[in-house]
C-alpha positions as CSV (number, residue, x, y, z in Angstrom):
1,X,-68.1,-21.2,-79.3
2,X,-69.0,-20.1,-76.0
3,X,-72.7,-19.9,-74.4
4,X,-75.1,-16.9,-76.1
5,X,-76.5,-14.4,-73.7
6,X,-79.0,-12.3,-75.0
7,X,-77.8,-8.6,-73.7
8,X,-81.7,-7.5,-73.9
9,X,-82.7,-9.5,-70.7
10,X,-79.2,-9.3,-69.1
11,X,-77.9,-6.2,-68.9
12,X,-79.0,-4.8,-65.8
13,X,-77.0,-1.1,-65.2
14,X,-78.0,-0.9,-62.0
15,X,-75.7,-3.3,-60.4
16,X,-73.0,-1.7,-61.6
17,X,-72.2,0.3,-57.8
18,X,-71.8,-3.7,-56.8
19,X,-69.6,-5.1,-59.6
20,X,-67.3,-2.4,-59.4
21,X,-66.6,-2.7,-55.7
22,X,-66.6,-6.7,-55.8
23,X,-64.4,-6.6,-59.0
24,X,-62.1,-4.2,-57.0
25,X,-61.6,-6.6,-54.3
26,X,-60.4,-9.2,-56.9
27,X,-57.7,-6.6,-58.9
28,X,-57.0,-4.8,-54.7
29,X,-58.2,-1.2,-56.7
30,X,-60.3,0.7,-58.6
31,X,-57.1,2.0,-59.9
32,X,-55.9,-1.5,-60.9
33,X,-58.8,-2.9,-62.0
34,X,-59.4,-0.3,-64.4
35,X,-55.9,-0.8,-65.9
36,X,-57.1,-4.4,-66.0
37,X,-59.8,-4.2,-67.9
38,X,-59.0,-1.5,-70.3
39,X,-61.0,1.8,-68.5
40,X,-60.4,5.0,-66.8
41,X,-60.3,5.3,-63.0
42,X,-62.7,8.0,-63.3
43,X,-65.1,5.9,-65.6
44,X,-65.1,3.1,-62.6
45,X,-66.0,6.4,-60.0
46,X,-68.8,7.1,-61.8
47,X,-70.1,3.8,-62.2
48,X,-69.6,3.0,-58.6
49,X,-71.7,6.1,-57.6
50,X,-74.3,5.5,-60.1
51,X,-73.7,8.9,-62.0
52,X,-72.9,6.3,-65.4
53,X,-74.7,4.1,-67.1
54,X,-73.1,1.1,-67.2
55,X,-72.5,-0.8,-71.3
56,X,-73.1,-4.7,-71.7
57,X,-69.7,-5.3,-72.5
58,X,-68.7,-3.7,-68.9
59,X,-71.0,-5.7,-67.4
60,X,-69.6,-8.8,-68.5
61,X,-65.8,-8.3,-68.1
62,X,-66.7,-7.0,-64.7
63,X,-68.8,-10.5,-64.2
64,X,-65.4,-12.3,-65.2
65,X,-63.6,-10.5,-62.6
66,X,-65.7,-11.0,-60.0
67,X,-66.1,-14.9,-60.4
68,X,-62.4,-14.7,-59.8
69,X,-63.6,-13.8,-56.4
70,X,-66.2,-16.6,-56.5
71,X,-63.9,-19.2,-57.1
72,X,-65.5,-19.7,-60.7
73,X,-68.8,-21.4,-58.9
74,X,-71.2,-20.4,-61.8
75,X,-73.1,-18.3,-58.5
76,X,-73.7,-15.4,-61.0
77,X,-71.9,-12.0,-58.4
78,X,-74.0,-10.3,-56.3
79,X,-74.5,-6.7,-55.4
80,X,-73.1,-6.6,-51.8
């Protein structure tokens, strides 16, 4: 089984602006990466403007996206 992370210390909503447009560099849109990873274009709008709250489960797939982009370092992404 895989490594525990404890959703209370982090989730952090407020990076979600960043993930989106980091993980949207990896899939080449916000169209595409939300077919990708199972959301609505319009969901990924709002996140990227900060009018959603972004879940713990978003967060992570998001994460996995964007290490794509990282070349899979372990560097955690950041919020460019």
């Amino acid at each position: 089984m895989g490594r525990v992370i404890d959703a209370r210390t982090h989730h952090d909503p407020a990076r979600a602006p960043g993930l989106v447009r980091q993980a949207a560099q990896v899939a080449g849109s916000q169209k595409e990466l939300a077919a990708r990873i199972g959301v609505t274009p319009r969901y990924l709008q709002l996140l990227a403007r900060g009018e959603r709250d972004m879940s713990y489960p978003v967060q992570v797939v998001l994460e996995g996206v964007c290490q794509e982009l990282a070349g899979d370092t372990g560097r955690r992404p950041t919020d460019e």
